[in-house]
N, C-alpha and C positions, 0 to 999 in steps of 0.2 A: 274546180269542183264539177261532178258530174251528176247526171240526173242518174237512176239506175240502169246499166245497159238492158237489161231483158225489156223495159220501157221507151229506152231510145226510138226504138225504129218506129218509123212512120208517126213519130210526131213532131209536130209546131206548136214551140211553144212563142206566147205574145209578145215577150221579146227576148233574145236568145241570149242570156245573161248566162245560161248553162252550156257546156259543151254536148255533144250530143254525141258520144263514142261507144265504141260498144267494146267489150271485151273482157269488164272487169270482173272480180268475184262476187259472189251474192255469200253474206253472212249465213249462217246455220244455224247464231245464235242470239240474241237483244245484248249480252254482255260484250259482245264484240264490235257494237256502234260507241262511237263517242258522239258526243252529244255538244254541237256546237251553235254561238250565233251563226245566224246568217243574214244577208238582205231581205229586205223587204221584197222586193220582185223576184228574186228567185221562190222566195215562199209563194208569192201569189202565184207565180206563174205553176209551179208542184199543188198547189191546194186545188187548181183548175182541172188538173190531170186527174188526182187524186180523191179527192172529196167525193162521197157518195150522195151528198143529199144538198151541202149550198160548195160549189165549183165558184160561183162568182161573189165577188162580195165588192160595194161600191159605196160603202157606209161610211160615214168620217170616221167611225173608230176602228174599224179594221185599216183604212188608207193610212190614219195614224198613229200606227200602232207601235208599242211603248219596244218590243223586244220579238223577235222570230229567231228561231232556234232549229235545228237541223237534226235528225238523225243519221249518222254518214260512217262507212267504212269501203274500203280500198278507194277513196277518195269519189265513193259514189254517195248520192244522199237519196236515202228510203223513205224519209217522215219528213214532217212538217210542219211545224205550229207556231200560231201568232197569238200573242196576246197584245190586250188593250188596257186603258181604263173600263171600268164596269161601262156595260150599258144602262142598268136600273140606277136611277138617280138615287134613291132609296140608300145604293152601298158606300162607303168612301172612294173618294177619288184619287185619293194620295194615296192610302194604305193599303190597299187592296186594286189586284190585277184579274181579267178577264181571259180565259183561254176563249177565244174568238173564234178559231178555226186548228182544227188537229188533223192533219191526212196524212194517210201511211199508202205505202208502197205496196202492191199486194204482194210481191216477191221479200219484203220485209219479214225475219223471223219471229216467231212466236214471242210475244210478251213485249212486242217493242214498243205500248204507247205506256204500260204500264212500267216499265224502267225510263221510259224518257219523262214520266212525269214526274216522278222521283226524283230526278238527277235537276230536270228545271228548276224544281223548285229549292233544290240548293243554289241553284248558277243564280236564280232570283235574287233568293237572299242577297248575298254578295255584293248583285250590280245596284238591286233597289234595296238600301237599310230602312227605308221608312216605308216599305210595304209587310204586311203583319198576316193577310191574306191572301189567299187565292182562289177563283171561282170557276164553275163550268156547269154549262149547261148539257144535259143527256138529253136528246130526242127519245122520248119514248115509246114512238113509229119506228124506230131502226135499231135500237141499242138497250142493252140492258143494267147498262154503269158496272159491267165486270170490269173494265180498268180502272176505273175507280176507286171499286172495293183493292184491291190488289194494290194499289199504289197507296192507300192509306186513307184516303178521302173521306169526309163525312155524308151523310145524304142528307140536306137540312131542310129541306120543302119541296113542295109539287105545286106546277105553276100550271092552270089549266088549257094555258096557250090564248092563242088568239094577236092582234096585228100588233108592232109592236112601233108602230108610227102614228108618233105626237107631233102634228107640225104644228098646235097650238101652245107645248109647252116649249121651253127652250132647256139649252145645256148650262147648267151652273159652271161650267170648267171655261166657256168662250162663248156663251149669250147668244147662240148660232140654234135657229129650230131645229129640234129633235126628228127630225124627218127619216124616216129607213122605211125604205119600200121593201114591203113583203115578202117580194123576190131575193132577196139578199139573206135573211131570216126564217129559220125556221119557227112557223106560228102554231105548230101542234101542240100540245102537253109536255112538258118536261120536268126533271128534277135537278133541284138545285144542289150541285156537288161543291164542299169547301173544305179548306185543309188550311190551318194554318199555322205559320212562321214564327218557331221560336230559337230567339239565339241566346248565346249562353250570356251572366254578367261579364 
């Protein structure tokens, strides 16, 4: 698997888990990516390239992150998204998964976060049967939740922002301080986007 060649040149990525060739096709269309897992470091390593507003993330719940997913054709990868368990203690932690970090490729075609969310959230299904939910957070400095809307999503609250590091509470999942520095997270205003999971009897 390849990162996408118009991106290739002139970069390093942290560690070179990707080929780095140039040559291949660029899609014209979001229905012509399939949409697969992939590793973990190849995602981190595309979310750094990728990502407009957090490029790094050093949080236990993105390092351990439940599932990363790929948007890829002619065996090049455009997108990139991780999910977690929730970060807000508040949501289930079994039932419900976090989209943690989404980056797309800018040579990626039209509508590609909004068919890859779509299509996750069936591969979800499938892999995790006891997940019922799905969540994401919109920056409201950078984004307007059109993938969102377009993928089906609901908007269920607005979070005024501010730091999102409790090193006095800890995590009910592994009793480990809730610690996320700032820098890893966006502390602006957001909305809370959910969708969720239903399968058939």
């Amino acid at each position: 698997m390849r990162i996408c060649s118009k991106c290739a040149g002139g970069v390093l990525l942290a560690q070179p888990t990707l080929q780095m060739e140039s040559g291949g096709e660029i899609p014209t269309s979001a229905h012509q990516l399939g949409i697969i897992e992939i590793n973990t470091v190849a995602a981190r390593d595309l979310n750094q390239i990728w990502h407009s507003r957090l490029p790094n993330y050093k949080t236990g719940f993105c390092l351990n992150s439940k599932v990363c997913y790929g948007g890829t054709f002619d065996s090049q990868i455009f997108a990139v998204a991780i999910w977690s368990n929730p970060v807000s203690r508040l949501l289930p932690q079994k039932t419900c998964l976090e989209l943690r970090r989404f980056a797309i490729c800018p040579h990626a075609p039209k509508n590609t976060a909004s068919r890859m969310l779509s299509i996750m959230k069936r591969l979800i299904a499938e892999k995790f049967p006891e997940v019922t939910r799905l969540v994401s957070y919109q920056d409201v400095e950078a984004h307007k939740g059109t993938i969102y809307k377009a993928a089906g999503w609901q908007s269920i609250a607005t979070h005024r922002g501010g730091s999102w590091n409790r090193p006095n509470s800890t995590n009910s999942s592994n009793g480990k301080p809730r610690t996320r520095p700032d820098s890893n997270n966006a502390i602006g205003a957001k909305v809370r986007w959910e969708t969720e999971i239903t399968r058939g009897s």
